[in-house]
C-alpha positions as CSV (number, residue, x, y, z in Angstrom):
1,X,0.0,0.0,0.0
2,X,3.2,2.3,0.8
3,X,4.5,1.6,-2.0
4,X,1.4,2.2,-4.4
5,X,1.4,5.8,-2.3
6,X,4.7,6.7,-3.2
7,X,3.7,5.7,-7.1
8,X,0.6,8.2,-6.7
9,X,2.9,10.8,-5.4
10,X,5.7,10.8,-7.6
11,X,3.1,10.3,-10.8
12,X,1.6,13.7,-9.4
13,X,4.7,15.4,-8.9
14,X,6.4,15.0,-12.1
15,X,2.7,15.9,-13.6
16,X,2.5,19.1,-11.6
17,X,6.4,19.8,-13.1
18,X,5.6,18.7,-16.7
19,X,2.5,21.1,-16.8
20,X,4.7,23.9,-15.0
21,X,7.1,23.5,-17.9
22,X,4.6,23.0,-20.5
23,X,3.0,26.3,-19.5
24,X,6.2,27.8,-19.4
25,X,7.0,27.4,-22.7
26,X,3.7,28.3,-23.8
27,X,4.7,31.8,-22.2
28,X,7.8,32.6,-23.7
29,X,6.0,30.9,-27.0
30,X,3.5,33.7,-26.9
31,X,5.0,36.7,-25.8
32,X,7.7,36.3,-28.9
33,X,7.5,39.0,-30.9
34,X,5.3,38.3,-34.6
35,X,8.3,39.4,-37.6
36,X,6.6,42.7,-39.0
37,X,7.6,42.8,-43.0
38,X,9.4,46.1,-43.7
39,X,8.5,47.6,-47.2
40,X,11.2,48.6,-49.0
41,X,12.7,51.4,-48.2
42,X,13.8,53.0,-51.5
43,X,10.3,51.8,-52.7
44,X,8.7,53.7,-50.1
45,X,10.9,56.8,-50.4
46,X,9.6,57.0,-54.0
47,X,6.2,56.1,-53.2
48,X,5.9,59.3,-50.7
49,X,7.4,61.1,-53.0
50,X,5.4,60.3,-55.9
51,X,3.7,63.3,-56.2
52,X,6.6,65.7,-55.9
53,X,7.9,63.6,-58.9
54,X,5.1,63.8,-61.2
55,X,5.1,67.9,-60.6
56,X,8.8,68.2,-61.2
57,X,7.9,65.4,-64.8
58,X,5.3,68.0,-65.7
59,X,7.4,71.1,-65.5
60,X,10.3,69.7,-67.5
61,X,8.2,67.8,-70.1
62,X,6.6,70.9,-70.6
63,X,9.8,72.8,-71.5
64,X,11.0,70.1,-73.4
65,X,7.9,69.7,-75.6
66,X,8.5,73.8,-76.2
67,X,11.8,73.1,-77.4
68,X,13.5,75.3,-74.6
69,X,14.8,72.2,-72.9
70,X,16.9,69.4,-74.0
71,X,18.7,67.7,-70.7
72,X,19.2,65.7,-67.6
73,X,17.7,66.7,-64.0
74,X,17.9,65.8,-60.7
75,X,16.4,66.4,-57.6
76,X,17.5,65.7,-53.8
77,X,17.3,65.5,-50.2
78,X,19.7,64.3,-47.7
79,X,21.2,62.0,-50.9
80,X,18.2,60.9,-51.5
81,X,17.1,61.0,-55.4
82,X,13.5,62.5,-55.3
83,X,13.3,62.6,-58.9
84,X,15.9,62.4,-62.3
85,X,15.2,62.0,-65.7
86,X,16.3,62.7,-69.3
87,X,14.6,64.6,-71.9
88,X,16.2,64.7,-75.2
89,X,19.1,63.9,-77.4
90,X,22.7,63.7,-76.7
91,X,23.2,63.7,-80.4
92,X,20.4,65.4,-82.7
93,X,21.6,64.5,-85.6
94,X,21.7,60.8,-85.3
95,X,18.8,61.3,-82.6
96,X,20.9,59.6,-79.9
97,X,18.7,59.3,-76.7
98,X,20.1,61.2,-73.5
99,X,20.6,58.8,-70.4
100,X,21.0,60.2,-66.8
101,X,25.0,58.7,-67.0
102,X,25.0,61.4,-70.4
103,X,28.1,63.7,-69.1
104,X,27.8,67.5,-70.1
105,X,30.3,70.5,-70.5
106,X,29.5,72.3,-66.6
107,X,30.8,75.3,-68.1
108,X,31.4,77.8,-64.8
109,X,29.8,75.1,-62.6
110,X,33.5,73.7,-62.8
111,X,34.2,77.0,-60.5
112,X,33.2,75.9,-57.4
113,X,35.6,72.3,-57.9
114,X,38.5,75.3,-58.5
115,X,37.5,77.1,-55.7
116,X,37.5,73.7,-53.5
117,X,41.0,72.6,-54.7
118,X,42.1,75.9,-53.7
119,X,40.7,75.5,-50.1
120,X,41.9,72.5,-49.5
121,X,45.7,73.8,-50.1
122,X,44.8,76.2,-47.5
123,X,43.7,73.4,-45.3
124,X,46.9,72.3,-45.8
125,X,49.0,75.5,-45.5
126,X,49.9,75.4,-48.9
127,X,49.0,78.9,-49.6
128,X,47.4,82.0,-47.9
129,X,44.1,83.3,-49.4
130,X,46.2,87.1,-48.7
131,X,49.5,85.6,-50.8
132,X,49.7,87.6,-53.7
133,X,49.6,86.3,-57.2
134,X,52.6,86.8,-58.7
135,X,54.2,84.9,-55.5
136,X,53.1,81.8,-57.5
137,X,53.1,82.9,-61.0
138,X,56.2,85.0,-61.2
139,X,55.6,86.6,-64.8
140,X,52.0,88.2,-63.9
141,X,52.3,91.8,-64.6
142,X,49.7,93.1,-62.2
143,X,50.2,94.1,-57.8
144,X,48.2,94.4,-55.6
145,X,45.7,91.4,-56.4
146,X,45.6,88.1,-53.7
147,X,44.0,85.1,-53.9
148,X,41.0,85.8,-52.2
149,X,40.4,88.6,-54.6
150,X,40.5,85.9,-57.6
151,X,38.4,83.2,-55.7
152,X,35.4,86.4,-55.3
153,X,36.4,88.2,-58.4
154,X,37.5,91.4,-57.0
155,X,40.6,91.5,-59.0
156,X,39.5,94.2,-61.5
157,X,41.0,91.8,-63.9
158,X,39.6,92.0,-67.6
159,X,38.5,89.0,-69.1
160,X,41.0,86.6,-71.4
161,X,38.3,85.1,-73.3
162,X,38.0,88.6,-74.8
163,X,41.8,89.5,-75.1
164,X,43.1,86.3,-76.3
165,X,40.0,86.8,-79.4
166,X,40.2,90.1,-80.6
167,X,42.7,91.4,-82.4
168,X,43.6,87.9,-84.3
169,X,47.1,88.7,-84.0
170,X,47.0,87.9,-80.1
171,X,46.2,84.2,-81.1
172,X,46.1,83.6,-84.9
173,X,45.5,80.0,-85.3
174,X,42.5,79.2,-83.9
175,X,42.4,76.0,-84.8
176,X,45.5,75.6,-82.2
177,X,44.3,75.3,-78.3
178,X,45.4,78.1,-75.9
179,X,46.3,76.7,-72.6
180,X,46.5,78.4,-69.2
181,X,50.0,79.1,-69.5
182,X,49.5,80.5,-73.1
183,X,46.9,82.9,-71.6
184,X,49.5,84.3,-69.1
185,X,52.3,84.6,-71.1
186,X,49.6,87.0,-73.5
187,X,48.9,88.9,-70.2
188,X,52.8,89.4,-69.9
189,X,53.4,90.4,-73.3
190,X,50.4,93.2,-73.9
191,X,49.0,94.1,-70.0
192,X,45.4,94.0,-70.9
193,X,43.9,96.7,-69.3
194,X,42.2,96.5,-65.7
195,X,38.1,96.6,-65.9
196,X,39.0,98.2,-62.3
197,X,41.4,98.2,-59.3
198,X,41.5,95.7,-57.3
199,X,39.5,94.9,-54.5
200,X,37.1,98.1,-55.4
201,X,34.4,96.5,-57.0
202,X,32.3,93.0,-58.1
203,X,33.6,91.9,-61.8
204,X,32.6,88.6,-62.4
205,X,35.7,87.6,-65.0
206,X,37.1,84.1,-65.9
207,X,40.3,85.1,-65.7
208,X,40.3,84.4,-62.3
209,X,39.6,81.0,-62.2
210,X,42.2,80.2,-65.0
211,X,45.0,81.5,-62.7
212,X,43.5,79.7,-59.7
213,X,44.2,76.8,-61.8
214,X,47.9,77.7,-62.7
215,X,48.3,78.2,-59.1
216,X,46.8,74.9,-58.3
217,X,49.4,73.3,-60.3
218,X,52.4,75.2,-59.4
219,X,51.7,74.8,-55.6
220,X,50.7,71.2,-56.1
221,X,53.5,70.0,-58.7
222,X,50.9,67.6,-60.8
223,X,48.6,69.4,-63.6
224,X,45.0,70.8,-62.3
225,X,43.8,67.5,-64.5
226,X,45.8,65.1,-62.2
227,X,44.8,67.3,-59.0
228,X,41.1,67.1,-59.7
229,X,41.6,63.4,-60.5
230,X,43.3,62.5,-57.4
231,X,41.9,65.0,-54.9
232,X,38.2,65.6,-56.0
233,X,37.2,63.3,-58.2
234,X,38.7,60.5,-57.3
235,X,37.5,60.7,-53.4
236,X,33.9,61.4,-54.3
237,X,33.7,58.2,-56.4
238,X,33.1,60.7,-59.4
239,X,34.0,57.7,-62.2
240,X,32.1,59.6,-65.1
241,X,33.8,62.9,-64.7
242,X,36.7,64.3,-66.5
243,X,38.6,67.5,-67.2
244,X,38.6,68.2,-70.9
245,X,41.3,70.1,-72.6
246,X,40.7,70.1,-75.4
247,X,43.2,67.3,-76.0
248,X,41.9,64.8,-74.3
249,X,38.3,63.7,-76.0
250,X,39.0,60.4,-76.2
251,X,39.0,60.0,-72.2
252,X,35.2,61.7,-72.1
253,X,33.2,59.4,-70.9
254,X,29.3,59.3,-73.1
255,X,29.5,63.0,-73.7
256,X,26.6,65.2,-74.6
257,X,27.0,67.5,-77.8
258,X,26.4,71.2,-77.3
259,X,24.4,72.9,-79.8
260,X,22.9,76.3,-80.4
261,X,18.9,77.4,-80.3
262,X,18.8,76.4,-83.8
263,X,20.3,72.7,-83.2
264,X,23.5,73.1,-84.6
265,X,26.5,71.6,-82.9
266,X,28.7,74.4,-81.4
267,X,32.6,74.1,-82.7
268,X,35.3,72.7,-80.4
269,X,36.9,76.2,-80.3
270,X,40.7,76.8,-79.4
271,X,39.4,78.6,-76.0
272,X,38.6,74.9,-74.4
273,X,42.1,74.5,-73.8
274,X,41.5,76.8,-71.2
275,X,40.7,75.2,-67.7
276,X,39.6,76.1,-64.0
277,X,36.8,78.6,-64.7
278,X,35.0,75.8,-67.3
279,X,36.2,72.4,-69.0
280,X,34.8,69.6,-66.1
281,X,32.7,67.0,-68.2
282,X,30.1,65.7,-65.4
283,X,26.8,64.1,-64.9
284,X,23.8,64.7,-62.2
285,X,25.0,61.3,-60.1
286,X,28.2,62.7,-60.3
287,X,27.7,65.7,-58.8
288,X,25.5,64.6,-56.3
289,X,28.3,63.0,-54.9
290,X,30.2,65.8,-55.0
291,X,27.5,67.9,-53.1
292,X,27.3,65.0,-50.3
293,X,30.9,65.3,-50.2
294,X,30.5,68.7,-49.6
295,X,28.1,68.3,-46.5
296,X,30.0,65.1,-44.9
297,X,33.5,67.1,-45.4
298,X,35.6,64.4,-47.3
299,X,36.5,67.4,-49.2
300,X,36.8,70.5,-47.2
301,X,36.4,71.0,-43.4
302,X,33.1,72.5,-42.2
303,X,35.1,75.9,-41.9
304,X,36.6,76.2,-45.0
305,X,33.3,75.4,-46.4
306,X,31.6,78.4,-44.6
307,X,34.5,80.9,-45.8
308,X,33.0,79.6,-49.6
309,X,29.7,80.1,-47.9
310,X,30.6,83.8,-47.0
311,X,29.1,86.8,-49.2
312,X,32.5,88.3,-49.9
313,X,30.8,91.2,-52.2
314,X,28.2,94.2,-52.1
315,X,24.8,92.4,-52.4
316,X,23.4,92.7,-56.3
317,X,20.5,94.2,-57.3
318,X,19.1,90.8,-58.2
319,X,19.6,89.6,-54.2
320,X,22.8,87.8,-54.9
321,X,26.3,88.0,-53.5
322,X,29.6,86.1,-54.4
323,X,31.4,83.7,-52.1
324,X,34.4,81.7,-53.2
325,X,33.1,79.6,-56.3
326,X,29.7,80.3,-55.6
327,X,26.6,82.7,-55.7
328,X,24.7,83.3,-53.2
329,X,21.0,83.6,-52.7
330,X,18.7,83.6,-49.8
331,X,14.8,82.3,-49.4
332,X,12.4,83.5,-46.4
333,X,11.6,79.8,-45.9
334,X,14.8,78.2,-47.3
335,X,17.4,80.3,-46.0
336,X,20.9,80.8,-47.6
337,X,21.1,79.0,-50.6
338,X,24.9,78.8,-52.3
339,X,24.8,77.8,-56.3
340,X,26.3,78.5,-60.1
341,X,25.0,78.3,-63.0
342,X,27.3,78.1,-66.2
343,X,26.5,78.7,-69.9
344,X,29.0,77.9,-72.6
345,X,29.0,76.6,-76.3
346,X,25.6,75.5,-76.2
347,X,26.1,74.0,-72.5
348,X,23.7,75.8,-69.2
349,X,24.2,73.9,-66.0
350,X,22.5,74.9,-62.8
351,X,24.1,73.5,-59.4
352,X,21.9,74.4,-55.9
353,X,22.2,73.5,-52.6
354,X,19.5,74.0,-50.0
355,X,21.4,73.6,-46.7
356,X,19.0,74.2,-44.3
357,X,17.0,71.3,-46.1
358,X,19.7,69.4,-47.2
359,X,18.5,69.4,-50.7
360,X,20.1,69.9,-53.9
361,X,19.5,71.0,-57.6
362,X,21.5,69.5,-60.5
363,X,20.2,70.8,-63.8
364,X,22.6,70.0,-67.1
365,X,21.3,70.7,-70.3
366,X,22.9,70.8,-73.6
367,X,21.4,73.2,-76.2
368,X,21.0,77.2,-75.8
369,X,17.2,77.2,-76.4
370,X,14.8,79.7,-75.0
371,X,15.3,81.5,-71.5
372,X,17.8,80.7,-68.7
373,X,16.0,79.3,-65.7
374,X,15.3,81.3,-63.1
375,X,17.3,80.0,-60.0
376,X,14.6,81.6,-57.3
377,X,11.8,79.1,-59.8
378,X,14.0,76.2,-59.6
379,X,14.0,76.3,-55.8
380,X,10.5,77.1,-55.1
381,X,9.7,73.4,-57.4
382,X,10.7,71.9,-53.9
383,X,8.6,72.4,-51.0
């Protein structure tokens, strides 16, 4: 009888602890968390922002179909593509389709990569922004003008793609490129004549990007081609862009044709040759990584990047100022907004950052059609 007891009693017992256990698990069974599925997040970015994107389709499309728009755009925020597309031809004549990797002449948006370079051998105490020119290129005739006064153009200096054209004895074969150094030896020989002294007034001149250049490569010891390259280009990941000079066309990389408002292909004049205030051969992706590079300061520290930020001029009538490769504009909303726009052989480029948004512009179109966009409208397509 004691023993069937004891039976009864350890039967119960290891009953009681099976059902203790079995309920345990059940517990921790049901308070696991159910897997949520996570949409996609690039799906979802573009899903929110589908209606943005089907305003910003409308507006282009419209300029396109009015023929004052042939081109690639893109739209940002915080490196996020909102919106990009192609409209037009890369080649008219043999009707070759435009693709957003299409690279295009940035004409004076290659100022603000000059104006970079330049701050970065600051960074490095390389030069002085107050160093005068002729410290680094001995033969320039002129005193009195620094580097800061070529980086804002306050140097009075006139500008060489007018001097170097007219007469035809400055330069007589045109079919021959002029180069940088070719420019300042003609400023040697015949002293063009100031516009106005320096530091007194706001002359926007390209001149003064084509010395920064010079400088560039006398400081530096490599050509401004290898410094971009190596120091820019190379560090943003920007694998489609290139520095044309005019002898280099076979390193382009799917380049756009410019052409005039009545679709004819703009000649490869002798003045390409001339780099720092044009020549950089980009696309929107491209510079899109060059604007995050900008905000995350692979480039330039977050100083440096305010001095470029820093209206160094008398505001213009139009509400602009000059920093150090860019303009400057400001919205109510949108606050300080830094930018350049370039036109050149049949090549406009627009290139806007938003800061206080974290947004960015990128507008590259290849045919001088119809009106210049107006920065202020470009902006005001983003709310």
């Amino acid at each position: 009888m004691k023993i069937w007891g004891l039976a009864i009693i350890t039967f119960l017992f290891a009953a009681v602890q099976l059902s203790c256990e079995i309920a345990e698990e059940k517990v921790i069974i049901d308070t696991v968390e159910p897997e949520i599925a996570t949409p996609d997040s690039i799906a979802y970015f573009d899903s929110v922002n589908a209606p943005l994107s089907f305003q910003l389709d409308t507006f282009f499309e419209k300029k396109f179909k009015a023929t004052t728009f042939n081109g690639t755009v893109l739209f940002a925020e915080r490196g996020r593509i909102i919106f990009e597309k192609s409209y037009g031809f890369a080649d008219w004549k043999k009707k070759d389709s435009l693709t957003i990797e299409s690279t295009f002449n940035l004409a004076s948006v290659s100022k603000p990569f000059t104006a970079v370079a330049i701050l970065q051998l600051v960074e490095q105490g390389k030069i002085n922004l107050t160093d005068s020119v002729e410290k680094y290129i001995p033969n320039f005739p002129y005193t009195g003008i620094d580097i800061h006064q070529l980086l804002s153009h306050r140097s009075g200096l006139s500008k060489y793609d007018h001097f170097c054209d007219q007469p035809d004895s400055i330069w007589p074969d045109k079919h021959k490129s002029i180069h940088n150094k070719d420019v300042i030896d003609i400023m040697a020989a015949i002293i063009p004549q100031v516009a106005y002294s320096p530091n007194t007034h706001h002359y926007y001149s390209n001149t003064n990007y084509m010395l920064l250049a010079q400088i560039i490569e006398n400081v530096s010891g490599v050509s401004y081609k290898d410094y971009l390259q190596t120091n820019i280009f190379d560090r943003c990941e920007m694998n489609n862009s290139v520095l044309y000079n005019r002898d280099n066309k076979d390193e382009l990389i799917k380049p756009a044709k410019g052409y005039t408002g009545n679709y004819t292909e703009c000649i490869d004049i002798y003045l390409n040759g001339a780099v720092g205030d044009k020549g950089i051969y980009s696309n929107v992706e491209d510079m899109l990584k060059f604007d995050e590079a900008l905000y995350n300061e692979t480039l330039l520290t977050e100083e440096s990047l305010a001095l470029a930020f820093t209206e160094h001029i008398d505001q213009k009538k139009n509400g602009q100022n000059y920093g150090y490769g860019f303009r400057i504009t400001y919205d109510d909303v949108k606050g300080k907004i830094p930018f350049h726009t370039g036109w050149w052989k049949g090549f406009r480029t627009y290139f806007i950052r938003i800061p206080k948004k974290q947004q960015t512009i990128i507008v590259l179109s290849n045919i001088k059609r119809g009106p210049f966009f107006n920065v202020n409208d470009l902006v005001n397509l983003l709310p």
